[in-house]
C-alpha positions as CSV (number, residue, x, y, z in Angstrom):
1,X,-190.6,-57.2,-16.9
2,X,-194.3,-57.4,-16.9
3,X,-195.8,-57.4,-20.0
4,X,-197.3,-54.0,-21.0
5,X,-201.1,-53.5,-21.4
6,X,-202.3,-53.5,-25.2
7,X,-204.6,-50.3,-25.2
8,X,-206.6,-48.9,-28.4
9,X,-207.7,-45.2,-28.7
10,X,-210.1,-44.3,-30.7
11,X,-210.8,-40.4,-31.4
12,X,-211.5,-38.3,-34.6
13,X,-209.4,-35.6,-33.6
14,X,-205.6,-36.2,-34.2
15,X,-204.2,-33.5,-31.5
16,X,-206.0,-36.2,-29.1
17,X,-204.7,-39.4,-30.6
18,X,-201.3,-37.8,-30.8
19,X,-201.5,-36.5,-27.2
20,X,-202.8,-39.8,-25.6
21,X,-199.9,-41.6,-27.6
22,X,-197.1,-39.1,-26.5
23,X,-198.8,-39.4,-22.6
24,X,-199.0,-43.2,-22.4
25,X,-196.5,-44.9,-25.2
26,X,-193.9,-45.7,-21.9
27,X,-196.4,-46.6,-19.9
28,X,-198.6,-48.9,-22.4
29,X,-198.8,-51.0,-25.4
30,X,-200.3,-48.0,-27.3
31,X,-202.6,-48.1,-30.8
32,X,-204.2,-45.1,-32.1
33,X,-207.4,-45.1,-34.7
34,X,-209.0,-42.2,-35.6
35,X,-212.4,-43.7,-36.6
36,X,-214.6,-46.6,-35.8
37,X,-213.8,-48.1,-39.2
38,X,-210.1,-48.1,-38.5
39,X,-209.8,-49.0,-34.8
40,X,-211.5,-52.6,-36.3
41,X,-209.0,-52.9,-38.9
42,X,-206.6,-52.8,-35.8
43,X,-208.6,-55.1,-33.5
44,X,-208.7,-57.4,-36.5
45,X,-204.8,-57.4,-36.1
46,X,-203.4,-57.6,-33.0
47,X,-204.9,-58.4,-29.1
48,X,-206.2,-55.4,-27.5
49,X,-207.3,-55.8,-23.5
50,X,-208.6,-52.0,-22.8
51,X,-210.2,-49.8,-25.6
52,X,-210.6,-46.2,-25.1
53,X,-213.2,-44.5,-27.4
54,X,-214.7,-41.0,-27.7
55,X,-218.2,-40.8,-28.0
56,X,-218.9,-38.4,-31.0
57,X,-217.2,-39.3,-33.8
58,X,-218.6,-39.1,-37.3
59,X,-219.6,-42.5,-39.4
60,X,-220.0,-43.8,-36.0
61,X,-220.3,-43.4,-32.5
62,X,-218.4,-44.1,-29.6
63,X,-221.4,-46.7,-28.4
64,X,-222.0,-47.8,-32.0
65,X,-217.8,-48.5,-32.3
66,X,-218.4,-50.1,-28.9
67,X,-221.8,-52.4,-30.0
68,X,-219.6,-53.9,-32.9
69,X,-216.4,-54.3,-30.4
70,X,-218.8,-56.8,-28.1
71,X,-219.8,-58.8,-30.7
72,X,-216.2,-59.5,-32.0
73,X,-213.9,-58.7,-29.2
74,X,-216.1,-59.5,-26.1
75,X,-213.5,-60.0,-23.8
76,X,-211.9,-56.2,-24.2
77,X,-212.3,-54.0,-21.8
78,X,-214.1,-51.0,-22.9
79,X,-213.8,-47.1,-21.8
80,X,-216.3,-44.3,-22.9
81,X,-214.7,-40.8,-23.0
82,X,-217.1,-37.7,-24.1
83,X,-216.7,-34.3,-23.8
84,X,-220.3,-33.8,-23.9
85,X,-222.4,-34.1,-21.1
86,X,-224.8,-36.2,-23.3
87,X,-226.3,-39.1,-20.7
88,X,-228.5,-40.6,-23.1
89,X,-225.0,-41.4,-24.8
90,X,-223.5,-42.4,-21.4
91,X,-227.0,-45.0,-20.9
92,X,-226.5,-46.2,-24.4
93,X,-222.7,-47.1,-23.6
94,X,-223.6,-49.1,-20.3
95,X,-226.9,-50.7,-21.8
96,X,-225.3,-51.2,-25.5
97,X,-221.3,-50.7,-25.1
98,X,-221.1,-52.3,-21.8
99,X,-218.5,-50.1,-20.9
100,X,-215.9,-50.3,-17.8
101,X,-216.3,-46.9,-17.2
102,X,-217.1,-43.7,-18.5
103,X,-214.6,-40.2,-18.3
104,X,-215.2,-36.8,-19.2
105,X,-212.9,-34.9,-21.5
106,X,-210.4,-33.4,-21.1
107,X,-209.1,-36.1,-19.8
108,X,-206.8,-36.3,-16.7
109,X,-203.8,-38.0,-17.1
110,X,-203.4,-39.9,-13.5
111,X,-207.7,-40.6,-13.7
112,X,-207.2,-42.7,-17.0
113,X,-203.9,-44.3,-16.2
114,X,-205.9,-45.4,-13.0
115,X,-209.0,-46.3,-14.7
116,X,-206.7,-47.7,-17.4
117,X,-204.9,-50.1,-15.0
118,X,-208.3,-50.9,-12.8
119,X,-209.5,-52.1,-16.5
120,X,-206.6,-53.8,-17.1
121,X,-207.0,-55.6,-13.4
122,X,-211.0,-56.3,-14.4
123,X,-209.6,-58.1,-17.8
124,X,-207.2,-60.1,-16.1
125,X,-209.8,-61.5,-13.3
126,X,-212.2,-62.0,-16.3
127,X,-209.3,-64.3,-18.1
128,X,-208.6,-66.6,-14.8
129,X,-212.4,-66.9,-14.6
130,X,-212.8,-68.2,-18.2
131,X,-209.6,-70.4,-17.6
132,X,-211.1,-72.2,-13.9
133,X,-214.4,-72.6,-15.6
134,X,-213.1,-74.4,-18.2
135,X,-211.0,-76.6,-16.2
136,X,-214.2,-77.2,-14.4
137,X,-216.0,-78.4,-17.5
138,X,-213.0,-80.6,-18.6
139,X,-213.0,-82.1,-14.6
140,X,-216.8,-82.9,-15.1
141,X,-216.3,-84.2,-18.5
142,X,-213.9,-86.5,-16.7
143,X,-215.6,-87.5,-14.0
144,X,-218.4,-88.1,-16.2
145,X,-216.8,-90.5,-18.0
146,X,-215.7,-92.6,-15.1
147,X,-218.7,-92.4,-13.5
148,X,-220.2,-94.3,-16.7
149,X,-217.0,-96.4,-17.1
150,X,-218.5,-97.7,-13.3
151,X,-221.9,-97.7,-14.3
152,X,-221.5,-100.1,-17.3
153,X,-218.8,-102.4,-15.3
């Protein structure tokens, strides 16, 4: 069997973070935060590939979560979800966040398992990409060295 993804949701409001548990816990590797602080705490523990955030939480936003996220965690996928039809918030998360994608809440359930997997997918490409290029780097340090090796024969 496949591994599962590794998914963090981050939300202030606990009837979300126990619905999106109860929704996706067959589906996914699911971890639940309920603020900024403590959805670190967990990223500081275990490998996360896709994050899921809301956008207005208090302490921090959802882009402000997401800002710290790049800077640690660069290689996670990240997912803006707002029930507020705030763009400035949705430009903040592409420009700052660097999100994946943005949804609107409610969320649908067969939109964010999609977006969710597409994500996923997005992570995965990114991880080969990082593993040819640095097989590429080791190949030219190689060749490098031979080509010296000649040079100084």
């Amino acid at each position: 069997m496949a591994e599962k993804i590794h998914i963090l949701y981050v939300d202030d409001e606990e009837n979300n973070l126990i619905s999106f548990k109860a929704t996706f816990r067959t589906k996914f590797e699911t971890s639940i935060a309920i603020s900024g602080d403590e959805a670190l705490k967990i990223l500081a523990e275990k490998p996360i590939q896709v994050i899921i955030t809301d956008q207005r939480m208090p302490g921090m936003t959802g882009v402000q979560f997401l800002e710290k996220v790049i800077e640690m965690y660069p290689d996670c996928m990240r997912i803006l979800l707002t029930g507020y039809a705030d763009m400035t918030a949705v430009i903040d998360a592409v420009n700052k966040g660097k999100i994946f994608h943005y949804l609107t809440k409610p969320w649908n359930e067969e939109e964010l398992d999609s977006t969710i997997k597409n994500a996923y997918a997005k992570y995965l490409e990114n991880e080969e990409l990082k593993k040819m290029n640095k097989e590429l780097n080791t190949s030219n340090d190689q060749l490098e060295f031979l080509l010296r090796q000649r040079l100084l024969s």
